[in-house]
Rosetta silent file (secondary structure, phi, psi, omega in degrees, C-alpha in Angstrom):
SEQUENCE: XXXXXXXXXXXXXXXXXXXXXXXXXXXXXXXXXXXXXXXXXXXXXXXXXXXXXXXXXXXXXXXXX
SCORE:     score description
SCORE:     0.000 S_00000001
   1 L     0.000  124.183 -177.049   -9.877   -2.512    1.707 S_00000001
   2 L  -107.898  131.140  159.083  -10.089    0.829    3.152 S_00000001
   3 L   -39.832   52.176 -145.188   -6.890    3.038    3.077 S_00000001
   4 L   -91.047   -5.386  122.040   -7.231    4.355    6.270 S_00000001
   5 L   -46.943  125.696 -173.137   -4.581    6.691    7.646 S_00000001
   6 E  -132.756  127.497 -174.074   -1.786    8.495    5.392 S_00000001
   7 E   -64.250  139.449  148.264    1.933    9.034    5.999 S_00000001
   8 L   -46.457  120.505  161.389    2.876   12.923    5.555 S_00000001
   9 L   -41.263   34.939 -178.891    4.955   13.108    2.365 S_00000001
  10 L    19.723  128.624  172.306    8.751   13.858    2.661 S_00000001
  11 H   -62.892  -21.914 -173.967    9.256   17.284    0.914 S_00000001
  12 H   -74.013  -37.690 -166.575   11.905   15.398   -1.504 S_00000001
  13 H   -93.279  -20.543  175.480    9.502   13.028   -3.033 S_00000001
  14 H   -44.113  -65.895 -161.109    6.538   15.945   -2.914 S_00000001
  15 L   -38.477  -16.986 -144.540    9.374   17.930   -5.940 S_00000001
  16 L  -115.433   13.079  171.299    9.113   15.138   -8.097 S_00000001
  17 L    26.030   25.139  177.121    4.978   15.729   -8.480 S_00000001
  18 L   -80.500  -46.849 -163.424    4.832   12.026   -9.135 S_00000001
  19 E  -107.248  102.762 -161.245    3.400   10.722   -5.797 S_00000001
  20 E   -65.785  -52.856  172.051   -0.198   11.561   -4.985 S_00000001
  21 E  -165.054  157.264 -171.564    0.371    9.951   -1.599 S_00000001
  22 E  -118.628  154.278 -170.590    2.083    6.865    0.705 S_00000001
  23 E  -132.239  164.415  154.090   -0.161    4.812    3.374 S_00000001
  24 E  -110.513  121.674 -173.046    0.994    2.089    5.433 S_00000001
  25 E   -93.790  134.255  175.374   -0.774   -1.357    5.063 S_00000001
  26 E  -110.938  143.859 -139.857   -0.301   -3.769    7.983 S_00000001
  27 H   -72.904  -60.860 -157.785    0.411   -7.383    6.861 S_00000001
  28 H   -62.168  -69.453 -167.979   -2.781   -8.562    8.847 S_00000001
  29 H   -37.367  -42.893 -178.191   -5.182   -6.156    6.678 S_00000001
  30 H   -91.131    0.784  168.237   -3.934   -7.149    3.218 S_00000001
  31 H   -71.851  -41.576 -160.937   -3.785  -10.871    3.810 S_00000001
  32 H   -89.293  -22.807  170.231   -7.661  -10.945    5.118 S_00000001
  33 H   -69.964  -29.672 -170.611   -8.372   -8.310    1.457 S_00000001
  34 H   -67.668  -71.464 -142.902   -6.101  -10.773   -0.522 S_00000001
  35 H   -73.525  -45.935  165.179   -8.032  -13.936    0.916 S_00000001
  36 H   -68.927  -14.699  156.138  -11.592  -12.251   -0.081 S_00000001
  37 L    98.598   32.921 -169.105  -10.472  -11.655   -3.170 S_00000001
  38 L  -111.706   15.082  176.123  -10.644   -7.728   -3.202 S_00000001
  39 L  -105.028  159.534  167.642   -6.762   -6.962   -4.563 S_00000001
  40 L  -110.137  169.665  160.637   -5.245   -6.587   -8.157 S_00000001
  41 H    77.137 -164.827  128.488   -1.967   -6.118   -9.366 S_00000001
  42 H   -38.384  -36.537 -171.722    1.258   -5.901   -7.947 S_00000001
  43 H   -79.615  -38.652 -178.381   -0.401   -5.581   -4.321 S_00000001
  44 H   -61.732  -50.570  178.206   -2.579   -8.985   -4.625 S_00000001
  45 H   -24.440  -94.558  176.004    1.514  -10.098   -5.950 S_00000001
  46 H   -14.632  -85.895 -177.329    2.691   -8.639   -2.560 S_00000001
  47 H   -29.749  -56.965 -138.527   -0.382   -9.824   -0.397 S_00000001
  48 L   -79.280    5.034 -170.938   -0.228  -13.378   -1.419 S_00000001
  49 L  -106.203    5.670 -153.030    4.159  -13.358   -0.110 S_00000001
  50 L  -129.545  156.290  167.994    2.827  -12.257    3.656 S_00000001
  51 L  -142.712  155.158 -143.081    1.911  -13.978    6.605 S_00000001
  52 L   -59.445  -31.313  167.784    0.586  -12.647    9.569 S_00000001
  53 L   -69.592  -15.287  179.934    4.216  -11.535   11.510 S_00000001
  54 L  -120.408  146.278  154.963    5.259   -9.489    8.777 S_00000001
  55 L    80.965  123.118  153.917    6.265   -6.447    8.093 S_00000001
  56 E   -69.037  142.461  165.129    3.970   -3.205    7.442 S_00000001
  57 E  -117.418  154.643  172.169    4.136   -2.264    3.448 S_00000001
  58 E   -83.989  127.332 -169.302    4.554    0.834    2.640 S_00000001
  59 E  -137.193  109.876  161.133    2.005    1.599   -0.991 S_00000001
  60 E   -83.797  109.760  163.352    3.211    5.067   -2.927 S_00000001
  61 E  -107.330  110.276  179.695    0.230    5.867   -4.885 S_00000001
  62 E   -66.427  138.858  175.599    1.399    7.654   -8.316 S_00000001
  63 L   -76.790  129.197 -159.871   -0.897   10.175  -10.190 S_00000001
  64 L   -76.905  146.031  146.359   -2.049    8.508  -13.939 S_00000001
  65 L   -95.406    0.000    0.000   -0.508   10.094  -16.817 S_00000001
């Protein structure tokens, strides 16, 4: 799945040095990664709730501690 565009941070959640960066996924894109079998996690969770009318998600990627 390629990431490919990235939302500009909000200066509020930049303070909190938590949040490397947020993307927007469109419903279509993570359905057709889910159905090859290239998600994990929570997002394969997520993917596998969507059908083709919905929604963009929004995915906050966190920095590892």
């Amino acid at each position: 799945m390629n990431l490919v565009y990235e939302i500009p941070i909000p200066p509020v959640i930049v303070d909190n040095e938590e949040i490397a960066f947020m993307t927007r996924l469109d419903a279509y894109n993570l359905i057709e990664a889910y159905e090859k079998g290239e998600l994990k996690g929570r997002l394969k969770e997520i993917a596998a709730e969507l059908d083709e009318d919905s929604n963009p998600v929004l995915l906050l990627a966190k920095y590892r501690k």
